[in-house]
C-alpha positions, 0 to 999 in steps of 0.5 A: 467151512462148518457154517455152511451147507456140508457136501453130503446127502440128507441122512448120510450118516449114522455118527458125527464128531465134531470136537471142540468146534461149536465154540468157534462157529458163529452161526450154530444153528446153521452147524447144528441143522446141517449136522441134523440134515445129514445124520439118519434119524436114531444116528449120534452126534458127539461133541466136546466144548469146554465147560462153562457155568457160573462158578467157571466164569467167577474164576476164569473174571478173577484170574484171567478176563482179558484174555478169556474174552479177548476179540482176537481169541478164538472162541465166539460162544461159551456154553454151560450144559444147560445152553448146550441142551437147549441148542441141540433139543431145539434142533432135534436132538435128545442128550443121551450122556454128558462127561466133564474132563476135570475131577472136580465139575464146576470147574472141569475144563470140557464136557462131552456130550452124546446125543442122539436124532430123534426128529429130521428139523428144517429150522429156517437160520436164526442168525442176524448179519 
């Protein structure tokens, strides 16, 4: 369960992957900590998401609304590159390369993003129940 505390020690690793994963986390500031908790400061976290922004979202409204964002469909949260920086620098982590699958990028299908620790956060959870 990627929502709660991970079993391994602070500072554990010097890499984290976590593919196409955070758009299905509820809590992401729980995720995003404990992957903070657990990288050594300088280590890498690497994650994919498929791409959100503005005109993604005018296509997917045309075409296929219902089903995008169906309650049964399995991702919680959308996130365009700006959202996704702001999440992981609140968290302690700067971007250190962004690339889209998809030629053209305002409707690329994914991005991969890079970034690395550069400060150890203890953020109490913001979620609400």
């Amino acid at each position: 369960d990627c929502e709660k505390h991970l079993p391994f020690d602070d500072k554990f690793f010097d890499i984290v992957w976590a593919g196409d994963v955070i758009e299905h986390i509820r809590f992401t500031d729980v995720f995003v900590n404990e992957i903070n908790r657990v990288l050594k400061l300088g280590g890498i976290f690497v994650l994919s998401t498929p791409m959100h922004n503005r005109f993604k979202n005018v296509l997917i409204s045309l075409c296929n609304f219902e089903k995008h964002f169906d309650p049964e469909f399995p991702h919680l949260r959308f996130y365009s590159l700006r959202s996704l920086t702001s999440t992981l620098e609140k968290r302690g982590f700067e971007i250190v390369s962004v690339n889209y699958i998809g030629r053209i990028r305002p409707i690329a299908s994914s991005m991969f993003v890079l970034s690395r620790k550069v400060e150890d956060k203890e953020m109490a959870c913001t979620h609400r129940y």
